[in-house]
C-alpha positions in Angstrom: -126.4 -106.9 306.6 -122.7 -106.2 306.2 -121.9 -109.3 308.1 -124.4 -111.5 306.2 -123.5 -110.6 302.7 -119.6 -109.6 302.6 -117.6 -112.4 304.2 -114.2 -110.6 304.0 -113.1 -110.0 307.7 -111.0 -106.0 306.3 -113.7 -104.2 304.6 -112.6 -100.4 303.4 -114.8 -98.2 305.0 -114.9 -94.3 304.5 -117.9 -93.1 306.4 -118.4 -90.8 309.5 -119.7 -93.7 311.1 -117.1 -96.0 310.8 -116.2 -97.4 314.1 -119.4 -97.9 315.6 -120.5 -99.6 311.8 -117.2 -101.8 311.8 -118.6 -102.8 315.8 -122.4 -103.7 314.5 -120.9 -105.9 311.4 -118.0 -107.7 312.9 -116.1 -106.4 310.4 -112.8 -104.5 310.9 -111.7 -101.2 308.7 -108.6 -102.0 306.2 -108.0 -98.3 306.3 -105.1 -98.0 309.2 -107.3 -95.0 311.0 -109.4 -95.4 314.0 -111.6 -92.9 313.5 -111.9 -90.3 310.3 -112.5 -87.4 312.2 -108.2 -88.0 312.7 -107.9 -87.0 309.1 -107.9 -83.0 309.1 -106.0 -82.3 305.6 -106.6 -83.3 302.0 -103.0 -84.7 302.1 -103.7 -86.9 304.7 -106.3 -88.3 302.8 -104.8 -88.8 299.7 -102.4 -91.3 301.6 -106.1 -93.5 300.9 -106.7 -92.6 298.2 -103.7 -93.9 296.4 -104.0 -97.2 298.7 -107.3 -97.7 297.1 -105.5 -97.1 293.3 -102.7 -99.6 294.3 -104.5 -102.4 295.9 -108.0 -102.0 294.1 -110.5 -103.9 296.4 -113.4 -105.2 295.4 -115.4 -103.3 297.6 -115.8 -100.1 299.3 -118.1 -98.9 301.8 -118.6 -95.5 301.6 -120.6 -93.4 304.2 -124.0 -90.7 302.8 -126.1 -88.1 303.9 -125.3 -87.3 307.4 -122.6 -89.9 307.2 -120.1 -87.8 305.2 -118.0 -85.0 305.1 -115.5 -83.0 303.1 -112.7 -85.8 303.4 -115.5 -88.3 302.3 -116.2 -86.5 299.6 -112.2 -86.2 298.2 -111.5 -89.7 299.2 -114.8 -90.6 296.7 -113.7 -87.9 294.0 -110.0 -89.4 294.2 -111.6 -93.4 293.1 -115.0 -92.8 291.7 -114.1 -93.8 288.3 -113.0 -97.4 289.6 -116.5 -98.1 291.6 -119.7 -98.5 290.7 -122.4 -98.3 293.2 -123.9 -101.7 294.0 -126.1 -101.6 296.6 -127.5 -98.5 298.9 -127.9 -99.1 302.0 -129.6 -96.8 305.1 -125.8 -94.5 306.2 -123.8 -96.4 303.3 -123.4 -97.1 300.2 -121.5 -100.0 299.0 -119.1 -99.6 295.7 -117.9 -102.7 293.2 -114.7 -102.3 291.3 -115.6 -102.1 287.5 
């Protein structure tokens, strides 16, 4: 679906599941991490969350459910009042800039 409807190539994607999603849609992670389970500390983290404040993409893909964690959850609480959820998806969500 990812690959269908969101033509960008670099989609931002915060999720648990990110490599094996970026695999199934083609698509390739903007963040510069392989894998999140890499990030351990808040302060790492906030190194994307200011990306995400500078560059303000139009979309984000954030993982839910099973699909998140605490550095999920800071990364979200750190931009949540730029996104609006537009569409939910089954381990995603995807977010619109306002």
């Amino acid at each position: 679906y990812l690959k269908a409807e969101y033509l960008d190539h670099r989609m931002f994607m915060m999720t648990r599941n990110d490599t094996k999603l970026a695999m199934y849609s083609g698509k390739v992670n903007a963040f510069d991490f392989y894998y999140i389970f890499t990030i351990y500390f808040r302060s790492e983290m906030q190194k994307y969350v200011d990306q995400i404040r500078r560059d303000r993409p139009q979309y984000l893909i954030i993982g839910k459910d099973q699909y998140r964690n605490d550095q999920v959850e800071y990364f979200l609480n750190g931009v949540g009042d730029m996104y609006d959820i537009k569409e939910q998806l089954n381990t995603v969500d995807v977010y619109e800039r306002e």
